[in-house]
ROPA-743864 format. One line per 4 residues: their letters; for each residue x negated, y, z of C-alpha. Coordinates in pm, 1 decimal. Layout:
REM residues N
a = X:Y:Z  ...
//
This chain:
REM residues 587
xxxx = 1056.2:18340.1:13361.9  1453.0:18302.6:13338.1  1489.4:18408.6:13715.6  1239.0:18714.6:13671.7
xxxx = 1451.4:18824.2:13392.0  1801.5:18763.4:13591.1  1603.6:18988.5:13842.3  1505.7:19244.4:13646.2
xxxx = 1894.4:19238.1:13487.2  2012.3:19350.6:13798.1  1864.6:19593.1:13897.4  1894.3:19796.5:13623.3
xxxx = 2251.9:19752.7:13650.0  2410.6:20067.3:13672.6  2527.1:20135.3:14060.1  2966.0:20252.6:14001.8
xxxx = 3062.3:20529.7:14218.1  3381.1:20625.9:14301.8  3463.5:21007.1:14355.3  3625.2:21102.2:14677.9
xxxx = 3816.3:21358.5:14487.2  4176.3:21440.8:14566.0  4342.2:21371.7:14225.3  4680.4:21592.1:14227.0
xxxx = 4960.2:21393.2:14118.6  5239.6:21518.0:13927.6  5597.8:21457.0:14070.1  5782.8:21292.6:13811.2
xxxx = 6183.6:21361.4:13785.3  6401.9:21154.0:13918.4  6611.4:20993.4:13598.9  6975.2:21086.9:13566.2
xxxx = 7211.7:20900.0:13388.3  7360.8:21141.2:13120.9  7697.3:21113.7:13137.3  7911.2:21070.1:12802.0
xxxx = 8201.7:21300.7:12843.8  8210.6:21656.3:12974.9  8472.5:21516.9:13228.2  8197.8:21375.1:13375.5
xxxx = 7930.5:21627.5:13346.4  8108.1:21897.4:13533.3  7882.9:22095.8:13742.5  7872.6:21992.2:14153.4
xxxx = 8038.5:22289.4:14384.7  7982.7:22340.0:14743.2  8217.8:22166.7:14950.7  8351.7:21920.4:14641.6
xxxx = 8291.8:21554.2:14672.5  8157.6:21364.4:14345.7  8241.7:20967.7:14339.4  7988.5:20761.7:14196.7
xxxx = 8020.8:20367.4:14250.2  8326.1:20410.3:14442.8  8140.5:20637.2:14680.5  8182.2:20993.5:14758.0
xxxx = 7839.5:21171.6:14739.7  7844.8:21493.4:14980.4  7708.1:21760.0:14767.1  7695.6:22015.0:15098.0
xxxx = 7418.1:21852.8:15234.6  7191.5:21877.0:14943.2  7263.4:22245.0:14863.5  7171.4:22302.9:15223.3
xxxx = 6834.6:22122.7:15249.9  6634.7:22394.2:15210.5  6549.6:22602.6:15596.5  6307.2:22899.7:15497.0
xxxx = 5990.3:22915.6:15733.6  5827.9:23160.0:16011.8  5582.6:23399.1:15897.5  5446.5:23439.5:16230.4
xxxx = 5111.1:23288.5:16251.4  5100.0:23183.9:16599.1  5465.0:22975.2:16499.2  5288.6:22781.1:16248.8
xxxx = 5139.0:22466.2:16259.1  4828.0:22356.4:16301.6  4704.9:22220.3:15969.9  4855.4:22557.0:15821.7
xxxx = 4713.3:22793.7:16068.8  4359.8:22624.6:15940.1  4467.6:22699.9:15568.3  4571.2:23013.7:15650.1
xxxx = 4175.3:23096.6:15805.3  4016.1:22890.3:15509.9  4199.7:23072.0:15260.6  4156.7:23416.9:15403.1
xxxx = 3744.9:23339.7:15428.9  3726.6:23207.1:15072.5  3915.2:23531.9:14988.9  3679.8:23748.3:15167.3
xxxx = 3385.1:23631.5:15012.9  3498.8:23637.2:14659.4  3613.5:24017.4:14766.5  3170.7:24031.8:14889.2
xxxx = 3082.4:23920.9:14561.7  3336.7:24119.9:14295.6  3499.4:23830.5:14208.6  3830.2:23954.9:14114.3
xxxx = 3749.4:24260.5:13941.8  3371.7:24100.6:13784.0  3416.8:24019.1:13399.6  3455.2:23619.2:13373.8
xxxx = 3060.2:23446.7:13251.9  3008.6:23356.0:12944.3  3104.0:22971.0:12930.0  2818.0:22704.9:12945.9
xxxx = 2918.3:22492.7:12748.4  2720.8:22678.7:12422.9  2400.8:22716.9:12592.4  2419.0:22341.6:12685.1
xxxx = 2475.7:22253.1:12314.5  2166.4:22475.3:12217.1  1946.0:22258.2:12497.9  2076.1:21995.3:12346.4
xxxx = 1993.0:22072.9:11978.6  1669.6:22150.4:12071.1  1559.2:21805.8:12220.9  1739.8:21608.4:12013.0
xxxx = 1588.9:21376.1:11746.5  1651.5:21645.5:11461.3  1438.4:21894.6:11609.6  1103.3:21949.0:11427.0
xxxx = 837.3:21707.4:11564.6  592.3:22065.9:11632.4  837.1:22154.1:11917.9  641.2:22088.8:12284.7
xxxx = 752.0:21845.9:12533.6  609.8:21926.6:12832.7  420.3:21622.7:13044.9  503.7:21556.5:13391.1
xxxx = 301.6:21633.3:13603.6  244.9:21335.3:13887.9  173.8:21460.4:14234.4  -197.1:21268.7:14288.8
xxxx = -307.5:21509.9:14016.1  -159.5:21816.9:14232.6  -309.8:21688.4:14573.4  -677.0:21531.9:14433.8
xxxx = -935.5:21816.9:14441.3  -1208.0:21802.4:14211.1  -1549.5:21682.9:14290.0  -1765.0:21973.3:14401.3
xxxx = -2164.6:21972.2:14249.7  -2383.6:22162.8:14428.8  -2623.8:22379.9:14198.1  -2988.5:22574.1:14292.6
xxxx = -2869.7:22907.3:14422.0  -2895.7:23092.6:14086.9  -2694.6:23356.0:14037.7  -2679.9:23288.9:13652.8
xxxx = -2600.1:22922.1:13736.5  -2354.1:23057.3:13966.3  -2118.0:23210.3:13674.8  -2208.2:22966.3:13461.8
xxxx = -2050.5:22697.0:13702.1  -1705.6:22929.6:13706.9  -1743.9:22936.7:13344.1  -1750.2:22559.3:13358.5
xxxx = -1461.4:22486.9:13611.2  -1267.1:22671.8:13373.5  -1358.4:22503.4:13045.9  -1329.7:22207.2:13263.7
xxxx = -933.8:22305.7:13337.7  -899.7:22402.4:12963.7  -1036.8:22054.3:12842.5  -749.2:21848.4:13151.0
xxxx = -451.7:22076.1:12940.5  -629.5:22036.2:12586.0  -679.5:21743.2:12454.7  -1021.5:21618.9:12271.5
xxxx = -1029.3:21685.9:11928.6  -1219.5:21344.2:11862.3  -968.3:21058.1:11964.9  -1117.4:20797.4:12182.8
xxxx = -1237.0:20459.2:12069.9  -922.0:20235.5:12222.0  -1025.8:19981.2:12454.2  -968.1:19622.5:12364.3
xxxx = -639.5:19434.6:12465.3  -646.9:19285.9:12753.2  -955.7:19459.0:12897.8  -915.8:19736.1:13131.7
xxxx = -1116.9:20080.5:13016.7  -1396.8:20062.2:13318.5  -1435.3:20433.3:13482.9  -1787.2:20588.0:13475.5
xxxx = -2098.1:20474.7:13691.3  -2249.9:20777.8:13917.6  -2572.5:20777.2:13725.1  -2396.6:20833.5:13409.5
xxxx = -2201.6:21116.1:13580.8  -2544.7:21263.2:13741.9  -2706.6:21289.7:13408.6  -2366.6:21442.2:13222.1
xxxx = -2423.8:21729.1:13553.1  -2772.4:21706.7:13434.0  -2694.2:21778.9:13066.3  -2461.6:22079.7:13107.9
xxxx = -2725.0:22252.8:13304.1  -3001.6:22213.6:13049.7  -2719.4:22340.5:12788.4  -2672.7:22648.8:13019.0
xxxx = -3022.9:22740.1:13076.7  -3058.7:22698.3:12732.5  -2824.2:22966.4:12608.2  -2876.1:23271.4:12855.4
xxxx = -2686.6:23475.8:12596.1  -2372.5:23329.4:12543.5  -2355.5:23284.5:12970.1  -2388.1:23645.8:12947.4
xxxx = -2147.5:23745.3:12681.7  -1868.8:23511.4:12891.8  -1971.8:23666.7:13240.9  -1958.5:23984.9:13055.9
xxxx = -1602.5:23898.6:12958.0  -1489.9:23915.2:13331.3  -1350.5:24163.5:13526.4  -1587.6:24375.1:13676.8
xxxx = -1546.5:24425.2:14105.3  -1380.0:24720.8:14156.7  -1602.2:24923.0:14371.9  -1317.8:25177.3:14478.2
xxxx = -1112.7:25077.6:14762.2  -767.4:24882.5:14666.5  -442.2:25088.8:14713.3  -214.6:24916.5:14980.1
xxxx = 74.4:24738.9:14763.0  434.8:24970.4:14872.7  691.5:24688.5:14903.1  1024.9:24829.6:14699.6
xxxx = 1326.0:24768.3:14956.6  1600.3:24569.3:14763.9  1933.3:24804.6:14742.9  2158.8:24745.1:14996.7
xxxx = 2437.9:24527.1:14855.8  2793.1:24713.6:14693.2  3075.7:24725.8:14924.0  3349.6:24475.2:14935.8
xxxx = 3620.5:24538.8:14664.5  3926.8:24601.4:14741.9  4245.0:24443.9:14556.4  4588.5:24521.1:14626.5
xxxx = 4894.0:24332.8:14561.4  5259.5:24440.8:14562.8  5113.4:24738.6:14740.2  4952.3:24554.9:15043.2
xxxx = 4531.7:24532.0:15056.6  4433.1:24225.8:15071.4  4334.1:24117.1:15413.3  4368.3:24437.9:15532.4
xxxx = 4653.2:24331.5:15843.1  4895.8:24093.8:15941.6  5118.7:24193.9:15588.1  4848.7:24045.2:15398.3
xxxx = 4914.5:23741.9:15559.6  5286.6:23690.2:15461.3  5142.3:23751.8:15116.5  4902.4:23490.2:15124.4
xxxx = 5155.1:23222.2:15299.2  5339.1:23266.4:14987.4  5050.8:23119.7:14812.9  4963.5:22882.4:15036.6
xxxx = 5331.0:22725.0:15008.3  5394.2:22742.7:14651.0  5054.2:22548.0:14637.8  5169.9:22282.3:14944.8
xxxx = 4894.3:22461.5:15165.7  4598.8:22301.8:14897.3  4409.2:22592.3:14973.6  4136.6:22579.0:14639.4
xxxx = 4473.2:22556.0:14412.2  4647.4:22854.1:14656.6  4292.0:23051.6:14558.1  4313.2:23012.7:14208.0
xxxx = 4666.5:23086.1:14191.1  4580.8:23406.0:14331.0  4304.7:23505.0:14120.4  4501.7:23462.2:13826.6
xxxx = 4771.4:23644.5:13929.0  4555.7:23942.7:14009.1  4447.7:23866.0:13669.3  4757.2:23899.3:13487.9
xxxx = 4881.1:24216.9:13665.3  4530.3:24411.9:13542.1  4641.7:24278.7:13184.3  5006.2:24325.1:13218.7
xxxx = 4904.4:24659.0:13365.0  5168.4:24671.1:13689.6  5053.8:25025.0:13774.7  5156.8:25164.9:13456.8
xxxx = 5478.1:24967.4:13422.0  5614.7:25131.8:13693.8  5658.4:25455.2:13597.0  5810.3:25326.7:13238.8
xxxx = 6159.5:25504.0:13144.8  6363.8:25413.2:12940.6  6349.0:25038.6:12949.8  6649.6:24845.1:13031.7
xxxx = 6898.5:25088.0:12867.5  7229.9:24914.6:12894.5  7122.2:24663.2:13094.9  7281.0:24775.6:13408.4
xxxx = 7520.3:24488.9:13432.4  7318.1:24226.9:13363.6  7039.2:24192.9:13663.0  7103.0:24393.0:13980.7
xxxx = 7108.2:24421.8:14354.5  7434.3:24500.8:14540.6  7432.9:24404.9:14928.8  7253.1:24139.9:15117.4
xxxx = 7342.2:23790.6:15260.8  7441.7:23737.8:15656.8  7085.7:23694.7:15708.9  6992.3:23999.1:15580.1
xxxx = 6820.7:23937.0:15219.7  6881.2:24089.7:14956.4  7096.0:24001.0:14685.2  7020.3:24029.1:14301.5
xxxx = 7329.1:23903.1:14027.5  7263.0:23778.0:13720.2  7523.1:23768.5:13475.2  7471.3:23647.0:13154.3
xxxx = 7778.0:23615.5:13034.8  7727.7:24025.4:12919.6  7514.7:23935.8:12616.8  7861.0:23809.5:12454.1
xxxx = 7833.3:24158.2:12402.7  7712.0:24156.0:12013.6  7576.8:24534.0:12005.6  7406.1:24441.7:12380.4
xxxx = 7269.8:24125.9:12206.7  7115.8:24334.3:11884.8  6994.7:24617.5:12100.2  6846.3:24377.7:12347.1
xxxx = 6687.9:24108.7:12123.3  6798.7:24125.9:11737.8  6495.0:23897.0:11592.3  6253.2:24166.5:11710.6
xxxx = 5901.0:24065.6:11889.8  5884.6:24451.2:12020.8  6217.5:24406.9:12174.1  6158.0:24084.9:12327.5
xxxx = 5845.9:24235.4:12475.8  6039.3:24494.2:12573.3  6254.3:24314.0:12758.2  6047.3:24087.2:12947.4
xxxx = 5839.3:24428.2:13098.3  6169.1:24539.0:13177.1  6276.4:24208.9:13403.9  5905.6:24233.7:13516.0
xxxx = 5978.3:24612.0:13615.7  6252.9:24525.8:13808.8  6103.5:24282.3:14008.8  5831.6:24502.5:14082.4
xxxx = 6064.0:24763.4:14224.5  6251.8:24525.0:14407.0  6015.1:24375.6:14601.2  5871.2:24730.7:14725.3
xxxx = 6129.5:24748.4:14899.6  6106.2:24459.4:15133.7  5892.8:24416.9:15457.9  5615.9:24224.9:15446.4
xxxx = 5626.9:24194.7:15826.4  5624.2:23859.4:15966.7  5927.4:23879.6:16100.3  6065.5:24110.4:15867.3
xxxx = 6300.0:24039.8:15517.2  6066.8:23910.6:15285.4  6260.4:23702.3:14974.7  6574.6:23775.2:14786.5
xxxx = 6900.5:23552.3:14714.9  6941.7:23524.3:14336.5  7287.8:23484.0:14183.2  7329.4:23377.0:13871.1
xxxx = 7669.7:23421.7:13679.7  7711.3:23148.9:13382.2  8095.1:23276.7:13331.1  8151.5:23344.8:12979.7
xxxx = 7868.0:23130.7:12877.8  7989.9:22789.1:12682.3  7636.0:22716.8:12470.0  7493.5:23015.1:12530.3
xxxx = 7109.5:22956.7:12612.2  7175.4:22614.5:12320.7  7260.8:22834.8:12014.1  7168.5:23189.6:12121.7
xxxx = 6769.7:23129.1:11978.4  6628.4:23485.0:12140.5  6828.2:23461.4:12486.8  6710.1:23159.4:12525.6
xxxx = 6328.2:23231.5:12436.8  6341.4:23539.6:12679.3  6510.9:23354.7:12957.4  6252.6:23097.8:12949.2
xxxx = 5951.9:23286.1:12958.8  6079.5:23532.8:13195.4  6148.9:23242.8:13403.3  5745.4:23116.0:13354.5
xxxx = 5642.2:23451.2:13422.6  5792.0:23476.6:13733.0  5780.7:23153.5:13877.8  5336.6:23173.4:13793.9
xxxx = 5321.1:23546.8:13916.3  5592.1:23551.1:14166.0  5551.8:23265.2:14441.2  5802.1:23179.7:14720.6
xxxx = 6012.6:23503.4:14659.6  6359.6:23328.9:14679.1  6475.9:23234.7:14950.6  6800.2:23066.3:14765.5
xxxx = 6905.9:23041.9:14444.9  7306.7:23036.5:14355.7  7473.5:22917.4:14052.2  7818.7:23019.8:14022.6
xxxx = 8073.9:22980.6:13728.5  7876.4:22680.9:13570.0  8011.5:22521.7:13266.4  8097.7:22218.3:13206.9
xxxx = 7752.3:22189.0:12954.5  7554.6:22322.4:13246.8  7443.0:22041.5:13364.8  7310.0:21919.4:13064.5
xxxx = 7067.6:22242.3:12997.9  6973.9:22166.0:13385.9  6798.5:21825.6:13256.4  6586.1:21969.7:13015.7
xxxx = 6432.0:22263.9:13218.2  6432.4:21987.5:13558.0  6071.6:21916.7:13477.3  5978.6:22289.4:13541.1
xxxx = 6037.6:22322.3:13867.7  5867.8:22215.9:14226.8  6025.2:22014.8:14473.3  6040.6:22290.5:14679.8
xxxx = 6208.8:22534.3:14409.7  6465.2:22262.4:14348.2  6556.0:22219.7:14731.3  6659.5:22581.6:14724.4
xxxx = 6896.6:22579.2:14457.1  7314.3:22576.0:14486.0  7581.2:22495.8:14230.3  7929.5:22583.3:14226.9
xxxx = 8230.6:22554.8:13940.5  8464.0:22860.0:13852.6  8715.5:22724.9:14106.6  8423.2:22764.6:14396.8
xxxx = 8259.8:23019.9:14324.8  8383.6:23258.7:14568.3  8421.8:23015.5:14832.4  8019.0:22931.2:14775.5
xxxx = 7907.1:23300.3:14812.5  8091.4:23362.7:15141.2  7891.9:23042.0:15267.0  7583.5:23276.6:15231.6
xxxx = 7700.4:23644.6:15160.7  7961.2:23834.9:15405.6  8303.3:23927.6:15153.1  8254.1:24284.2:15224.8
xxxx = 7893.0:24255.9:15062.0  8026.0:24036.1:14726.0  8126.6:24262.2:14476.8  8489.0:24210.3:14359.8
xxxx = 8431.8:24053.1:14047.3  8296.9:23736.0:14223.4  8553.5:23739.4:14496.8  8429.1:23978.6:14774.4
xxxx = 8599.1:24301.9:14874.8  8262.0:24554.1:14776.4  8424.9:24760.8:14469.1  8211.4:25075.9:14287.7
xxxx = 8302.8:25419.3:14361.5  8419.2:25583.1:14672.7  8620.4:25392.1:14878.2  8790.2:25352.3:15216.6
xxxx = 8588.1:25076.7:15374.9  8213.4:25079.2:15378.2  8012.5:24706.4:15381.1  7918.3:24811.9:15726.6
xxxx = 8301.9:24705.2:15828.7  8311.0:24306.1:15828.8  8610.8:24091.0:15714.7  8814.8:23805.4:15816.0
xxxx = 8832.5:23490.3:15618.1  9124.3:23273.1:15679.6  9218.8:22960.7:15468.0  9587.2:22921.7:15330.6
xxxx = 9776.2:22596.6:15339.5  9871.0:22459.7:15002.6  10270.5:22461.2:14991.5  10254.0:22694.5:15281.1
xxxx = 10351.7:23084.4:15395.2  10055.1:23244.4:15593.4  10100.6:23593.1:15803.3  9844.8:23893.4:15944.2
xxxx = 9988.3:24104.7:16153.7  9737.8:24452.1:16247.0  9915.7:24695.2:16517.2  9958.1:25050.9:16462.7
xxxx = 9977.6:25312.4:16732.5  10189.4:25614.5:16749.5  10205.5:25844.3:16459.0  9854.0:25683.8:16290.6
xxxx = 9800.9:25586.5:15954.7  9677.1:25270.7:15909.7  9459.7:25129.8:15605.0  9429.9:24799.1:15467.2
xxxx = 9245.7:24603.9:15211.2  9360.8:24191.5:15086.5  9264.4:23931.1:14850.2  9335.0:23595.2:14801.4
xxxx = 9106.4:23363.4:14555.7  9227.9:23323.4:14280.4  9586.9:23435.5:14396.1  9827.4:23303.4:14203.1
xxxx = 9998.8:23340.1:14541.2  10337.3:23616.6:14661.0  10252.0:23881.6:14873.9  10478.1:24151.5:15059.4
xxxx = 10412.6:24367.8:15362.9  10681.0:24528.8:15640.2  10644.4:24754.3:15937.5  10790.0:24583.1:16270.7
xxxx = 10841.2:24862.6:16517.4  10752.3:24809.9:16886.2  11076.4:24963.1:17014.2  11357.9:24817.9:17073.4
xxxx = 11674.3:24820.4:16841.6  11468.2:24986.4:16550.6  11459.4:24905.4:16177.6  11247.4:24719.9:16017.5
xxxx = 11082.7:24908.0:15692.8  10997.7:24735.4:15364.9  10606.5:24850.4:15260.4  10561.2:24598.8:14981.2
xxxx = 10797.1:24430.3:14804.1  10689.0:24037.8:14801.3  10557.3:24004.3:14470.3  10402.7:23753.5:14299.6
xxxx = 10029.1:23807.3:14222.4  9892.6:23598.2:13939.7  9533.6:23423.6:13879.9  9449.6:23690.0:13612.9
xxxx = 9566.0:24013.8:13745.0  9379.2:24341.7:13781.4  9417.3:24396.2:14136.1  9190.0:24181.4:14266.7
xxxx = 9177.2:24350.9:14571.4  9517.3:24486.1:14687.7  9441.2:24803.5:14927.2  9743.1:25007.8:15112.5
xxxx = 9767.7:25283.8:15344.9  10109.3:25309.0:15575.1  10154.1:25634.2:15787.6  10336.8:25549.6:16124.5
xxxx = 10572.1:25751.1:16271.2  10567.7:25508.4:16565.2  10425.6:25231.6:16733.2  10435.1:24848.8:16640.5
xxxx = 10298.7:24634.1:16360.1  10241.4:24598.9:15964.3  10318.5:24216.2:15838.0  10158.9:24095.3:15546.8
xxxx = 10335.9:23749.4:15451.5  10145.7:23515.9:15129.8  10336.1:23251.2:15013.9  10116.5:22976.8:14838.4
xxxx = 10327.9:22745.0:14648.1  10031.9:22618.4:14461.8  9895.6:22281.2:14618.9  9528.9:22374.4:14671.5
xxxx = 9417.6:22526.1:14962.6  9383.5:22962.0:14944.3  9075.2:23168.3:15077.7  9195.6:23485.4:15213.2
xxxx = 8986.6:23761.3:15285.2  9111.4:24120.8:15446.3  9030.1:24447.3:15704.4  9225.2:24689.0:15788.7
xxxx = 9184.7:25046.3:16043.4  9323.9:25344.7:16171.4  9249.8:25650.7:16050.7  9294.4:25833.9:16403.8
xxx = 9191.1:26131.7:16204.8  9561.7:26168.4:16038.1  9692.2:26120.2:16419.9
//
């Protein structure tokens, strides 16, 4: 008895299955020791070495790890050429059945509460539990009993196959005498069944009247011929929607696909996360309605200087600034924000706006310009995002709201001018970013700044407040004429010489990072015996001037050579930057 119970123990041991399901992990930061003095917190530059444990960490090699990929389809790899396909069909048949534009179902999770209610042990006893129904009871056939060929014993006997049904589904309303234990209730002999058959046709014969008021009950044959049922054609199903994004159709040609790699590698190519990613972003611009934000005025009044584009990097993207160091501005910061929902709201549709209109302007091709470079300027910023309450709410879900609804836009991400507290704010929003987002960013202190940008963006494109030689309003040189960089020695004079010919006026623009350097400029003439003539006295040109970009036009009455001479007596190194031309015009 012990072993048939051990038996029966196991097996009704539940069987423990394991899912096969992908479970996505979460990549955890790596942990940073925070340092205890700002000395030691000061933000990493391009180019500047950091010791830690009596080793110098190259920070170059980190702000460079990130290489952006080929759109082209045919360049990708394999496994991503599959995700691509994959993700396009699952696309195309949401797009069959309305998924993006159909209303959401109700959830389930009511309707399963009200199934459960309704079977649980609180529900009134008169509710119906249906019985199952076993399969030898569907395939057994009833015995058939033959009967005289009468045709009132003929109805009667369809009279009696169906009170015969009705008594299997109802159940007698005498109860039956329960059989003893132990003893098996014994089935029926056939004599007992012939004389039951026996019985129910004496009760029929019997009771002609009540045969005839049931056969009367049935439906008489129709004598006129039966119409020919018309089968109704189902409607042919609705068309595929159609659902545009950043003004491209969705699968509509080979743009659609640079779209949908965006998706693909914000989501690591997982192609189900990729799908819902896009469905909710399709989503949000219906509720954020996109269409009608961009033809809003009048938002972003006086924001001019605070997010815009100027120029694009050597590789051709452009380039959006960020400078927040304009909210120190306290009628900017009131008009902006001042403790007001509306304005906040107004603000984030504004950043939204722009973003919209900026990315109508790129490509889409696959192998055209399809991300921006994003500068942000922290100058000017010492605790702003810690104590600044509404800055720092708007930055932050600006930030959210692009990073859900705007995937794989930037193609680098520049942080110039960081504070020394920088750093610091970096920790806390770490955990918000992707692997990927992180490998794209660059940091660079006050005294780098400059030097960091002309890694990625040409000096003629960087506007002048960051360095560059681009300055607003009309101007001599376009950003279509490049620049030389050269590097000055520390403790060191350093000369450019550009030739003139006869009777030309020549045109030249300079600056120095950060200057703090002298700087004169003399005409050498080609001939012979003649006098050399003083353009520029040397001068010296502080860190802090106003020039920052020293531009000079000299009208030759002869042939030979302007000399620009900078004297660094600092000892740190100098970027210098200049162009000059002739202006064969004035010849």
């Amino acid at each position: 008895m012990a072993e048939e119970t051990k038996k029966i123990a196991e097996e009704t041991t539940p069987e423990v299955v394991v899912s096969d399901v992908t479970v996505r992990e979460t990549p955890q930061p790596e942990p940073e020791n925070v340092p205890e003095t700002p000395e030691k917190v000061a933000a990493p530059a391009i180019g500047e070495s950091k010791v830690e444990d009596g080793k110098e960490k190259d920070l170059v090699a980190e702000s460079n790890s990130f290489k952006e990929e080929s759109n082209k389809v045919e360049e990708l790899p394999n496994p991503e050429q599959k995700a691509l396909a994959e993700f396009k069909q699952m696309i195309q048949e949401a797009l069959n059945k309305h998924e993006f534009t159909s209303p959401p179902p109700p959830p389930p999770a009511k309707e399963e509460d009200e199934k459960k209610t309704a079977v649980s042990s609180d529900a009134p006893a008169e509710v119906p539990v249906a019985e199952p129904v076993t399969e030898a009871a569907v395939a057994a056939p009833e015995p058939v009993i033959e009967a005289e060929s009468d045709p009132v014993t003929e109805k009667t006997v369809k009279t009696e196959e169906l009170e015969k049904t009705e008594e299997k589904v109802t159940p007698p309303e005498t109860e039956a005498t329960p059989a003893p234990e132990g003893v098996a209730p014994s089935e029926p002999s056939a004599e007992e069944k012939v004389e039951a058959v026996e019985e129910i046709k004496e009760t029929i014969v019997e009771v002609p009247a009540v045969v005839a008021v049931v056969a009367s009950t049935e439906e008489p044959p129709s004598t006129e011929a039966e119409e020919p049922k018309t089968e109704q054609t189902p409607p042919p199903p609705p068309p595929p929607e159609e659902v545009s994004i950043w003004g491209i159709l969705l699968l509509a040609d080979e743009r659609s696909d640079v779209i949908l790699l965006k998706f693909l590698r914000a989501r690591d190519f997982k192609v189900k996360e990729a799908f819902t990613m896009l469905k909710s972003v399709v989503a949000w611009r219906k509720e954020f309605k996109i269409d009608e934000l961009l033809d809003e005025k009048e938002l972003g009044q006086g924001l001019e200087k605070v997010v815009y584009n100027h120029g694009v990097d050597k590789e051709g993207h452009p380039v959006c600034y960020n400078a927040f160091g304009e909210f120190q501005d306290k009628e900017l910061y009131q008009n902006t924000f001042a403790d007001d929902k509306e304005k906040l709201t107004k603000f984030l549709r504004w950043r939204i706006q722009f973003m919209e209109k900026s990315i109508r302007n790129l490509d889409f091709s696959p192998d055209g310009i399809n991300t921006f470079v994003q500068v942000l300027d922290l100058k000017n910023s010492p605790g702003l995002f810690f104590f600044k309450k509404e800055l720092r709410q708007a930055t932050n879900r600006a930030l959210l709201l692009l990073q859900d609804n705007y995937p794989e836009f930037v193609a680098k991400q520049v942080f110039i001018n960081v504070p020394w507290w920088y750093p610091a704010y970096y920790r806390m929003i770490n955990a918000t970013f992707t692997t990927r987002t992180k490998s794209k960013f660059v940091f660079a202190g006050p005294s780098r700044s400059a030097e960091t940008l002309f890694k990625y963006i040409a000096p003629e494109q960087v506007p002048a407040q960051y360095g560059g030689l681009s300055k607003e309003g009309e101007q001599e040189f376009t950003t279509a004429e490049p620049a030389t960089e050269e590097i000055i020695k520390p403790a060191s004079k350093h000369t450019i010489e550009f030739s003139v010919t006869e009777k030309c006026t020549l045109v030249w623009e300079a600056r120095v990072t950060g200057w703090d350097v002298s700087y004169g400029a003399e005409f050498v003439p080609s001939a012979e015996g003649g006098y050399t003539i003083l353009i520029e006295k040397s001068r010296k040109v502080g860190a802090n001037a106003n020039e920052s970009v020293i531009s000079t036009t000299y009208k030759a009455s002869e042939a030979g050579k302007v000399v620009i001479t900078f004297d660094n007596q600092t000892s740190k190194k100098k970027k210098l930057v200049y162009r000059s031309k002739n202006k064969l015009s004035h010849c």
